[in-house]
C-alpha positions in Angstrom: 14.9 24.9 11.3 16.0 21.2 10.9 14.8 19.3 8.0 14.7 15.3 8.8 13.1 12.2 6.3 10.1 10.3 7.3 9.3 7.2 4.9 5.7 5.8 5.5 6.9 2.1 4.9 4.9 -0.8 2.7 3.7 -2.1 6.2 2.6 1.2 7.3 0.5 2.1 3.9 -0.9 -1.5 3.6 -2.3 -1.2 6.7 -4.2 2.0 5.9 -1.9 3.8 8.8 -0.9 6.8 6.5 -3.9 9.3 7.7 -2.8 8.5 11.6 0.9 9.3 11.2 0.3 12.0 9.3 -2.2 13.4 11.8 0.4 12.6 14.8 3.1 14.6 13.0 1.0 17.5 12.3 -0.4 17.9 16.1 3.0 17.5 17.4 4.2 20.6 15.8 6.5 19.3 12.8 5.8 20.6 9.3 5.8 18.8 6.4 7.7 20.8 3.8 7.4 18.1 1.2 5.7 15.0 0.3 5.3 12.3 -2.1 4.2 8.4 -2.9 6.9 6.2 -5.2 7.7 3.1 -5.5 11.4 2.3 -4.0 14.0 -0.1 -6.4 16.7 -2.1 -5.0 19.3 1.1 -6.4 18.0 3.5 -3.9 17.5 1.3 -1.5 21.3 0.5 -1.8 22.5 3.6 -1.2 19.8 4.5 1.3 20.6 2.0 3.6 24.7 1.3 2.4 25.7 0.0 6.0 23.2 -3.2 5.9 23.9 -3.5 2.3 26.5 -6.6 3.2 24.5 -7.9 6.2 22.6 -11.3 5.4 19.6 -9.5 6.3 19.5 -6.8 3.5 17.6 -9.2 1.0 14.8 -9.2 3.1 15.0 -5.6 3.6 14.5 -4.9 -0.2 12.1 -7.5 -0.3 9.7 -5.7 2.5 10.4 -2.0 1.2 9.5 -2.9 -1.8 6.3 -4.7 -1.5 4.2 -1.5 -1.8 4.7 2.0 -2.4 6.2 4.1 0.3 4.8 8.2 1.2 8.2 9.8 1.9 8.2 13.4 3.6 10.3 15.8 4.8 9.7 17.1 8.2 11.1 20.5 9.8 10.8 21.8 12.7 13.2 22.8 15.9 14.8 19.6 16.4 12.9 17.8 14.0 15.6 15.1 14.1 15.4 14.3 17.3 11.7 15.1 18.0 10.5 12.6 15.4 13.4 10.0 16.3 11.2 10.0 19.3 8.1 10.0 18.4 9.1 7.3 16.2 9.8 4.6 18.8 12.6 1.7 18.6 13.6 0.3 15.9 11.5 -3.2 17.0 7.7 -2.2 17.7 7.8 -5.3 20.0 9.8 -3.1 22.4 8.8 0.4 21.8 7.0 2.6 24.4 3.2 2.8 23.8 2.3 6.3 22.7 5.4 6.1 19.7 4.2 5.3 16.5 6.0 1.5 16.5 4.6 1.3 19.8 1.5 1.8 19.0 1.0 0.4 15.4 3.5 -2.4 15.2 5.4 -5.8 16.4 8.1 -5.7 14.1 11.2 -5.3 14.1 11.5 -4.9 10.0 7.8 -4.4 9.1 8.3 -1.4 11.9 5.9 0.9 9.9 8.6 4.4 9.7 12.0 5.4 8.8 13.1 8.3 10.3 16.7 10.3 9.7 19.1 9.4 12.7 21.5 12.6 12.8 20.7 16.3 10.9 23.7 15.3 8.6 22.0 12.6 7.6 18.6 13.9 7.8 20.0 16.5 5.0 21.3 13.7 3.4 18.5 11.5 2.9 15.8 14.4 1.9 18.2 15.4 -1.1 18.3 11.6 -1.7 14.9 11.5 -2.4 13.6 15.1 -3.0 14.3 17.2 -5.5 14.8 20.8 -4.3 11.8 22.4 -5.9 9.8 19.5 -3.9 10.7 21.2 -0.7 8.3 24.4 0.4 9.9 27.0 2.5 6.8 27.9 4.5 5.3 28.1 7.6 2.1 27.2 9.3 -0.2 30.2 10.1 -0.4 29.2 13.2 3.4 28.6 13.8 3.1 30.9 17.4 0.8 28.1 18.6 3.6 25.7 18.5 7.5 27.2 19.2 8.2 30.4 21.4 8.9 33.8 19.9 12.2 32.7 20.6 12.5 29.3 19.4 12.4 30.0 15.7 
């Protein structure tokens, strides 16, 4: 199974949003195989977004992601890149599909409420970045054959 990062943004926990995206990524199938609040610095956020870093933009992206603390999660399931890529929505809630969590919850385009890995190399990336491996859990919902094929996992 694929393991992809979610972070639950400052504009996502100030709004009280947490409980609803949590619920949305549970009933679509993904599990959450680790989970935690923290406050993010301007180090971490360097290296977690290293190709903005020199954009005139990036100020204002430290200045938002660190405004509150953040839930980051690691998600796994069959695609779970992908799948939550999708559920996710664009990258500007102005112009994401109703039904995605940005399209739903947002009209921004940097207060957009989620991150969410954009490749499984990256995905595997980013979950080291901010996980520790004894803060993953190697388990499975008991009701796992509710949600993938006998096949599928």
């Amino acid at each position: 199974m694929e393991l992809t990062l979610a972070i639950l943004k400052p504009s996502a926990v100030e709004r009280c949003l947490i409980g609803e995206i949590i619920s949305r990524i549970q009933k679509k199938g993904l599990i959450i195989a680790g989970m935690k609040m923290m406050h993010l610095n301007e180090k971490i956020l360097r290296e977690h977004y290293a190709h903005l870093v020199d954009k005139p933009f990036f100020p204002s992206i430290v200045k938002s992601m660190t405004a509150s603390p953040v839930v980051v999660m690691c998600l796994k399931g069959v695609e779970a890149v992908r799948v939550f890529r999708e559920m996710t929505g664009v990258t500007n809630g102005r112009n994401a599909a109703p039904g995605t969590l940005r399209g739903d919850f947002c009209m921004s385009g940097q207060a957009n409420i989620v991150h969410a890995s954009d490749s499984a190399e990256n995905g595997a990336t980013e979950v080291a970045r901010f996980f520790k491996p004894e803060e993953i859990f190697d388990w499975m919902p008991a009701d796992k054959d509710f949600y993938y094929g006998a096949d599928e996992i």
